[in-house]
KEDREN-651627 format. One line per field, with one value per residue (C-alpha): residue in one letter; z negated, x, y. Coordinates in pm, 1 decimal. Each point is the difference from the previous one (the first is absolute). Layout:
N
aa = a ...
up = Z ...
east = X ...
north = Y ...
// end
This chain:
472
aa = x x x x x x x x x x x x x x x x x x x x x x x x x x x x x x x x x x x x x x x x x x x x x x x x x x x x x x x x x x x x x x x x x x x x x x x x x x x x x x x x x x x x x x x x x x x x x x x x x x x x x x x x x x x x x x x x x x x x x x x x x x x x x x x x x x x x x x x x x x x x x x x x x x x x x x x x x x x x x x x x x x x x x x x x x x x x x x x x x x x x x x x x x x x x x x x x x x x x x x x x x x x x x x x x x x x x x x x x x x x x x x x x x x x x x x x x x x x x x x x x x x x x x x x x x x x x x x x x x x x x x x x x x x x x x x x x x x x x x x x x x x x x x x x x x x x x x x x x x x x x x x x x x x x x x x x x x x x x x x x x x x x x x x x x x x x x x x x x x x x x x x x x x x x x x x x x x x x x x x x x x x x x x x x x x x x x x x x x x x x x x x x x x x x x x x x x x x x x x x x x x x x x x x x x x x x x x x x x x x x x x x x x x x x x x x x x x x x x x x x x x x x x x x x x x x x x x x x x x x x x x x x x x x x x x x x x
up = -3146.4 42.7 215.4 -3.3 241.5 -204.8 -310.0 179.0 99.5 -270.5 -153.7 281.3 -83.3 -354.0 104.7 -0.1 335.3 20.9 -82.9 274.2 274.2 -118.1 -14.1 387.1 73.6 -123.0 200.5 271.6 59.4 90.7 193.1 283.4 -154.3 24.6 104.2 31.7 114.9 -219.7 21.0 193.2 -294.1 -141.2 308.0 -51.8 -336.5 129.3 223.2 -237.1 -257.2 343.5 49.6 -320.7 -237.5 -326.1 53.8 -346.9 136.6 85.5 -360.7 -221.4 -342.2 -315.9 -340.9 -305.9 -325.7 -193.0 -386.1 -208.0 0.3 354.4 146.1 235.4 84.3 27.8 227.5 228.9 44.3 79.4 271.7 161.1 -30.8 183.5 249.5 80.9 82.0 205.6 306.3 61.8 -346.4 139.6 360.0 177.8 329.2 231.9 365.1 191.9 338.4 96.7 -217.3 -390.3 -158.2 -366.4 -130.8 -319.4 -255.7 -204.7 -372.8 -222.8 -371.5 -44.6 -259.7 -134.0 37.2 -313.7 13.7 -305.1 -60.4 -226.1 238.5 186.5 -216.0 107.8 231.5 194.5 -10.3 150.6 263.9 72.2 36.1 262.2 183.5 77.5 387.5 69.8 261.1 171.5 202.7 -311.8 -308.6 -43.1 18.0 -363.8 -360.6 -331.3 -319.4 -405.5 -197.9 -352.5 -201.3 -350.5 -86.6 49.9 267.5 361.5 388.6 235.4 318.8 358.3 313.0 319.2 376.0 151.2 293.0 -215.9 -203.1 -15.0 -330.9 48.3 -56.8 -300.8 -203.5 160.5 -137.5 -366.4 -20.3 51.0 -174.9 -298.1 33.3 91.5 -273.8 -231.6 122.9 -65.5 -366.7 -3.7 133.7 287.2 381.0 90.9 117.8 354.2 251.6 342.7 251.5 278.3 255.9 -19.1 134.5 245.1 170.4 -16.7 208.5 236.8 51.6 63.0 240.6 191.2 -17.4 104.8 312.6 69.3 8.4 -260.0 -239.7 146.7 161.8 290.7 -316.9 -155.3 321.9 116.1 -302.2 -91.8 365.4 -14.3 -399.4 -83.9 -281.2 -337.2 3.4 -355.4 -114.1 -104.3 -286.5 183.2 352.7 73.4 -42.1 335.8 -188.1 -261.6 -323.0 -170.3 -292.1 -215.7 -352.2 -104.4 -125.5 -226.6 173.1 -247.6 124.3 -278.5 -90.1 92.8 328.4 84.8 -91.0 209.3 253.4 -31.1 24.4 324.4 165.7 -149.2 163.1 359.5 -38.8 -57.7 -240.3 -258.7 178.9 327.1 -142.8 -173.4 321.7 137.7 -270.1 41.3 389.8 -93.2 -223.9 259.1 328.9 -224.8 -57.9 348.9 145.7 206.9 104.1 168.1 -219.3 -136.0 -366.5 -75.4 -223.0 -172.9 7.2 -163.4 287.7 -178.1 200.6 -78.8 -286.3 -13.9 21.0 -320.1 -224.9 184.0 -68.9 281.1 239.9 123.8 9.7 312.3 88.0 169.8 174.1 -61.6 295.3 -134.3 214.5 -230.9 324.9 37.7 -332.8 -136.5 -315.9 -261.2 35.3 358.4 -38.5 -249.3 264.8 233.5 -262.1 -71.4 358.1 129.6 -339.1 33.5 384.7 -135.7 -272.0 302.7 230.8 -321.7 32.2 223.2 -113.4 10.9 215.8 284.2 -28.7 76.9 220.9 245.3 -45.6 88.0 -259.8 62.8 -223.3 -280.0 -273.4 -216.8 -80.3 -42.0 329.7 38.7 -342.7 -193.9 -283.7 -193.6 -229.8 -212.8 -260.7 -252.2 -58.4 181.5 -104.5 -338.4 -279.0 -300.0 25.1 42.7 -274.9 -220.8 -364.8 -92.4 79.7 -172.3 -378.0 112.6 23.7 352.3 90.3 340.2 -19.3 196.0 428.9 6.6 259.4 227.0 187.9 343.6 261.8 277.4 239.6 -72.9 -248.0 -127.0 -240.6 -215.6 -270.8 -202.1 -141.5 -415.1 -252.2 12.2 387.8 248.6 -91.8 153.5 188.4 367.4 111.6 203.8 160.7 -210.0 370.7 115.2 -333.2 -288.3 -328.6 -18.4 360.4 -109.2 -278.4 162.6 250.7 -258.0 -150.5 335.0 48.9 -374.0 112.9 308.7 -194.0 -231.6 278.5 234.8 -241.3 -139.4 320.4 346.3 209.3 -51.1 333.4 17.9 33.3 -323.8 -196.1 134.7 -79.7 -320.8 -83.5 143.9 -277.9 -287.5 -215.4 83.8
east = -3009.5 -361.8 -156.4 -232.1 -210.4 14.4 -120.1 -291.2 -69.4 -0.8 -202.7 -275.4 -22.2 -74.8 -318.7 -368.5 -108.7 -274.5 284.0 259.0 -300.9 -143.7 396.1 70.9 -352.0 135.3 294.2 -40.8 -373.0 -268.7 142.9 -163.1 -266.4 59.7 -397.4 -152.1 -358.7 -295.2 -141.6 -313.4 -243.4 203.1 -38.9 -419.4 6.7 245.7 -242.8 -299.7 150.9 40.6 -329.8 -59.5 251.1 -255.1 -69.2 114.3 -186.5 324.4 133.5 115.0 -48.0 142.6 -53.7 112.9 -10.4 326.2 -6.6 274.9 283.8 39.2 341.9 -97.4 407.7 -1.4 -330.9 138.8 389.7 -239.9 -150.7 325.4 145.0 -289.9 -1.8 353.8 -45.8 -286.4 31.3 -345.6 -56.6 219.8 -142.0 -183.9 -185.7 70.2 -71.4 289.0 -65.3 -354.0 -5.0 16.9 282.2 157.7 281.2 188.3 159.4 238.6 -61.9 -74.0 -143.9 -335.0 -206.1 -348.9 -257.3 -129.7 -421.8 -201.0 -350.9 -94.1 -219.2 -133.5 -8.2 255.2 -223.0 -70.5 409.7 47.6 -221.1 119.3 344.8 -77.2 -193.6 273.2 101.4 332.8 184.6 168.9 288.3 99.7 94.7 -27.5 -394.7 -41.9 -0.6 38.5 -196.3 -5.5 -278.7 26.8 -300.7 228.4 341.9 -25.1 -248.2 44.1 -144.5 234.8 -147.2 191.2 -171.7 120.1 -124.2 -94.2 241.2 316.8 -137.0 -277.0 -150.4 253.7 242.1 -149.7 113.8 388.1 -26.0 -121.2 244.2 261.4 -95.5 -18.0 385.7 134.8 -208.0 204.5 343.7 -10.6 -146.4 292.0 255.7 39.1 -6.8 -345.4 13.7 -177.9 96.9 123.8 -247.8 56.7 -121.7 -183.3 -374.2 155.6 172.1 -353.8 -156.6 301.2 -67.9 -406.2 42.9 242.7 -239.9 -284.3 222.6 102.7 -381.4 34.2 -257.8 -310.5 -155.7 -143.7 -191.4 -180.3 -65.2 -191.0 -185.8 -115.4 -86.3 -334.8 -97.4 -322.6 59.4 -185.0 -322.4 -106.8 -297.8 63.7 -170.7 99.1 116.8 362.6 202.1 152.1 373.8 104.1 94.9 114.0 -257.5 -39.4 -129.6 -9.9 -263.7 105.9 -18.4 -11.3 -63.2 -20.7 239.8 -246.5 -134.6 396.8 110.5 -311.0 92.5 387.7 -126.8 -185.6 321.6 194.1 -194.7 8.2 366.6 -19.1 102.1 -148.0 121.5 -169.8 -349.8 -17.1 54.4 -262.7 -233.9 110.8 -72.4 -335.0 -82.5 101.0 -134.1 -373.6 8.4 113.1 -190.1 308.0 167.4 271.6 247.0 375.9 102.0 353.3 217.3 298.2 295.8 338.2 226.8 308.3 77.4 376.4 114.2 255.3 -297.0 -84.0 156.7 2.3 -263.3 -171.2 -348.3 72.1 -402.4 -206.6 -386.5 -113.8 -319.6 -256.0 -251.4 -354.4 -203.9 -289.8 -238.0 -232.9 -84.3 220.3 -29.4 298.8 172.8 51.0 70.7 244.0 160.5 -3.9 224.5 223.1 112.5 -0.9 221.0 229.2 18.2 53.0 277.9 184.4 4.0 60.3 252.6 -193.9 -68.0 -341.2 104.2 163.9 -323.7 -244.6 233.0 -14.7 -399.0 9.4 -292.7 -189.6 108.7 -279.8 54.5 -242.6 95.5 323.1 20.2 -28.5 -18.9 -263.8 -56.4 363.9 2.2 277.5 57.2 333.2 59.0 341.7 149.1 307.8 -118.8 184.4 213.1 -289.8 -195.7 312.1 -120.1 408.3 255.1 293.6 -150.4 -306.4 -331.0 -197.5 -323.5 -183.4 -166.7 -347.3 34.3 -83.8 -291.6 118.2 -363.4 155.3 -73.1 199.7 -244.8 -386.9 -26.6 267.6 -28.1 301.2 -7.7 169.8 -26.4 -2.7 -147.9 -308.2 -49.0 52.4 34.4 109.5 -152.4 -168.6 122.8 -239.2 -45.1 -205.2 -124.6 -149.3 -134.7 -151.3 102.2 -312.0 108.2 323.1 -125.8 -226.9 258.8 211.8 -301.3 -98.2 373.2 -4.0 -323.9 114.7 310.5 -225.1 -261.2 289.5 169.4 -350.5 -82.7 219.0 -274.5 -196.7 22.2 120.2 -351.4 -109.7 287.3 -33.7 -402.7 87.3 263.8 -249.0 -255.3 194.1 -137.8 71.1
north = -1512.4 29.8 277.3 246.0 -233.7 -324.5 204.1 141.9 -331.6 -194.6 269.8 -23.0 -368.3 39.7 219.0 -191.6 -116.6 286.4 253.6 -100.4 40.2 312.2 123.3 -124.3 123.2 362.7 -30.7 -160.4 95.3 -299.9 -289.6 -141.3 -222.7 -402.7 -107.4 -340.5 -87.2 -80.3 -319.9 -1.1 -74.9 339.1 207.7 -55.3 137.5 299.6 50.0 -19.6 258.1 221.5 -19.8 95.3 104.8 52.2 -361.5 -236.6 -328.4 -151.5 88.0 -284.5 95.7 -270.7 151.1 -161.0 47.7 17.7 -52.2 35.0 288.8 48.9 118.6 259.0 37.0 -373.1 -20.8 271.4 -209.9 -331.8 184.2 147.4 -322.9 -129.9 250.7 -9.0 -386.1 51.3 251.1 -11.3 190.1 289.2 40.8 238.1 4.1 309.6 47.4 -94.6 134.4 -120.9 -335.4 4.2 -145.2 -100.1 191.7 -151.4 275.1 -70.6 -147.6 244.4 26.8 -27.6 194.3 -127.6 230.7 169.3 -46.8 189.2 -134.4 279.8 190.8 -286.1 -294.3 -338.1 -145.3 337.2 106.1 -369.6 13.5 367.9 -123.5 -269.2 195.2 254.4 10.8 -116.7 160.8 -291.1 250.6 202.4 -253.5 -422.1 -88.6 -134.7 169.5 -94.9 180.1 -57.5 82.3 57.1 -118.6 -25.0 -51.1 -394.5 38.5 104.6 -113.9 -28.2 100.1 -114.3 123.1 -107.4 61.5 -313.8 92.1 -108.9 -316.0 -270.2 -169.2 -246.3 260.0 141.8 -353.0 34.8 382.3 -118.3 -283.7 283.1 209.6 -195.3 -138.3 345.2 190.4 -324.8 14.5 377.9 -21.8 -275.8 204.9 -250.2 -68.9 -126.1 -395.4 46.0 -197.3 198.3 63.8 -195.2 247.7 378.9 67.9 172.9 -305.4 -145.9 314.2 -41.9 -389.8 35.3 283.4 -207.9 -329.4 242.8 142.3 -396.5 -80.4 -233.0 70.8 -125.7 277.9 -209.2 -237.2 283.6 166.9 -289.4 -105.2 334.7 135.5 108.2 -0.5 222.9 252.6 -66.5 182.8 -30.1 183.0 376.7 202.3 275.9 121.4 -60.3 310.2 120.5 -76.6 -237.3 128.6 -285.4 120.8 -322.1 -197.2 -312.5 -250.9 -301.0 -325.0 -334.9 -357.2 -300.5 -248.2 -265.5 163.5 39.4 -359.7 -152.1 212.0 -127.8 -347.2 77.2 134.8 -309.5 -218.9 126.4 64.8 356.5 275.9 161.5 339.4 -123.3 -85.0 337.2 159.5 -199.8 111.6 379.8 -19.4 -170.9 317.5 226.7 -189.6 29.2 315.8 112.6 -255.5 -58.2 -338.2 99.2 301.3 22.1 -15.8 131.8 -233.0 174.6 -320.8 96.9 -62.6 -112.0 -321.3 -18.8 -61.6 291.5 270.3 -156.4 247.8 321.2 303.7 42.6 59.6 -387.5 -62.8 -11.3 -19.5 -361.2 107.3 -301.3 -1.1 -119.4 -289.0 -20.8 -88.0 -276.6 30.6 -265.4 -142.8 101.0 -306.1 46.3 346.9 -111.1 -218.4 314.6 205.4 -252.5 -8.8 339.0 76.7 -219.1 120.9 337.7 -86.4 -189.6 301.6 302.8 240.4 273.1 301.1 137.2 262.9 -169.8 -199.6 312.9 126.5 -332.1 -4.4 338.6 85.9 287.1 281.9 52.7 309.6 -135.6 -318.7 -249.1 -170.1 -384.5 -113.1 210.0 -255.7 -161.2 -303.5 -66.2 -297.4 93.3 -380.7 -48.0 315.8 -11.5 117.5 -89.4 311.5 238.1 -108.5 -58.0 117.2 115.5 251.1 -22.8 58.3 160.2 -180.7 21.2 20.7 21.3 373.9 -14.1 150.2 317.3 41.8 266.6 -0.5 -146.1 -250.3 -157.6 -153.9 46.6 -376.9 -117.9 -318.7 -17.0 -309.3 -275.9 -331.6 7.4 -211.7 97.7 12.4 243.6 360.8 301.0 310.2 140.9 261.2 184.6 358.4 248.1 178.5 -294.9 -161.8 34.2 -164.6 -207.8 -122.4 -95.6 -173.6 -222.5 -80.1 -141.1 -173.3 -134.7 -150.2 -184.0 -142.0 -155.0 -163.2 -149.3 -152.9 -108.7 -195.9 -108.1 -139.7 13.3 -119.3 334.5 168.8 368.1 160.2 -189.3 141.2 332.1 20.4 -117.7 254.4 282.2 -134.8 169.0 244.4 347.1
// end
């Protein structure tokens, strides 16, 4: 004879996940919450958003348009689905005690945001939407928005806080997104694989390697003891506190400049990646008139092969210490790179933190400490899911970045390899420069690419004169 009790039961189990909890939540009142602790390169950007909260520089916007008759029901199940499989997607970061910490909620549906360009105009109601604070104690840091520009034409618009993924994340959410947003239009499972391990196990792991003094420390202590800030020429005084106020200028290198250039770095058993870098801290050691300054280098910090699949903030910041003295000619300061990088890729795994905190670098308000130029090459990063031009029977295609006006460190040069050479952006801050600045910075960098891989034998002051000739 069943019971009152087994009824009840069985009834309780037939309730959604989000249901039961906000049932035992009613009853019982809020548990004591289950924490774990953020990964160091996490607890900088808690901190950062501390600092300041109005800050979207550390916002990861992907936009896509979506054309065909898009299933908003469907959409929203793909991203619950994905959710569900991916704590990270449903954590938040509270203050447990003195430290900040990661709580995980329990799965729960997931609603697109409806965004109306009718007042603003798309690109306006796009770069509104990723520009919105998140409040990282309160919900899951990352949204999700449709825009309706007809009836068989919508952008999808996913915004996520840097704090729970990396770019490499962004093709493990698309490839997901586009089997789960399948199976349900199917009436199926999605085929995914089970995730070997959760980000948090990850945070759990480096803390304890970082405890264990186990993730070179001692290495980047030594090597960067000492390093000079960049002092690069100002069009105006340096505000007492950075903002983070930032634009862009467009930064294109030919395919011929490039693949002489490739050649070079061939031949002296180099990278491509490597004499690029080289050519960046050229620019930057000219214009400074500096041979001796750090240039952060985003890596993506998945060395196992089971962090492969997760979402996640796996990336990390090598900092690349500049020796441009003697004046050397490129060649040798080709050879320079090459070592010191590979140097740096054996001893990665430290977080930038832990690394200011051994040097014990002076605090400074009013501008990123250690590394205030970054360089960053997207050529090792997967792709195919990102730029994938289906979803289910919809056809994809990238939407353009919004440009939400912000800047990480005071230069940042951000570029790939295509076709037709290099391309890409700098990033710089609008308090310091002016556009025309910017510009000829960029200008300045595609000229020394071109020269070095003309000729290696040119010595540093040679390229840098010539790069300073350039129109204004």
């Amino acid at each position: 004879m069943t019971t009152e009790r087994e009824r009840l039961l069985r009834r309780l189990a037939t309730l959604p996940p989000e249901r039961r909890a906000a049932l035992r939540r009613s009853l019982l009142g809020d548990p004591e919450e289950r924490t774990w602790p953020l990964s160091t390169g996490q607890e900088r950007l808690w901190f950062l958003q501390r600092f300041d909260p109005g800050d979207c520089a550390y916002h990861i916007t992907w936009p896509v348009r979506l054309r065909g008759p898009v299933d908003e029901a469907a959409l929203g199940a793909a991203f619950t689905a994905i959710a569900a499989r991916h704590e990270v997607l449903r954590t938040r970061f509270v203050l447990d005690g003195d430290l900040p910490a990661q709580v995980v909620d329990e799965p729960r549906e997931v609603r697109l945001d409806r965004l109306d360009p009718a007042a603003s105009g798309t690109g306006q109601a796009i770069v509104g939407y990723a520009g919105r604070p998140f409040d990282l104690a309160a919900a899951p840091a990352w949204r999700a928005g449709l825009l309706r520009l007809a009836a068989d034409d919508a952008v999808l618009c996913i915004v996520l806080h840097h704090i729970v993924v990396d770019h490499w994340s962004l093709d493990v959410l698309m490839r997901e997104l586009g089997e789960c947003y399948r199976a349900h239009r199917e009436g199926r499972s999605p085929l995914l694989d089970e995730l070997p391990a959760q980000y948090r196990d990850f945070a759990v792991a480096e803390r304890r390697r970082a405890e264990e003094g186990r993730d070179h420390l001692d290495f980047w202590a030594g090597r960067l003891a000492g390093a000079p800030p960049l002092d690069l020429p100002l069009d105006r005084p340096r505000p007492a506190r950075w903002t983070g106020r930032g634009a862009k200028a467009g930064v294109a290198v030919p395919d011929a400049d490039v693949t002489r250039l490739e050649l070079l770095a061939r031949a002296h058993r180099a990278t491509p990646f490597m004499a690029l870098l080289a050519a960046w801290q050229v620019t930057l050691g000219t214009a400074a008139g500096q041979d001796d300054f750090c240039v952060g280098v985003p890596v993506a910090g998945r060395d196992r092969p089971e962090l492969a699949p997760l979402i996640g903030y796996f990336s990390t910041t090598l900092v690349a210490r500049a020796d441009l003295s003697g004046d050397p000619p490129f060649a040798e300061l080709l050879r320079r790179t090459r070592i010191s990088t590979l140097k740096a890729l054996a001893h990665a795994g430290t977080s930038l933190d832990r690394i200011l905190g051994a040097l014990r670098v002076p605090r400074d308000l009013s501008r990123p400490p250690l590394c205030q130029a970054m360089f960053n090459l997207t050529h090792n990063l997967p792709t195919g899911d990102m730029l994938r031009t289906e979803l289910g029977d919809l056809a994809v295609e990238v939407y353009p970045q919004p440009d939400l006006g912000r800047a990480r460190v005071e230069v940042s040069l951000d570029v790939y390899r295509g076709p037709e050479g290099i391309g890409g952006w700098l990033e710089y801050s609008t308090d310091l420069f002016d556009a025309a600045t910017a510009h000829r910075l960029a200008q300045a960098f595609a000229r020394v690419v071109s020269l070095a891989g003309e000729d290696p034998s040119l010595r540093l002051s040679e390229l840098g004169a010539a790069a300073r000739r350039l129109p204004s």
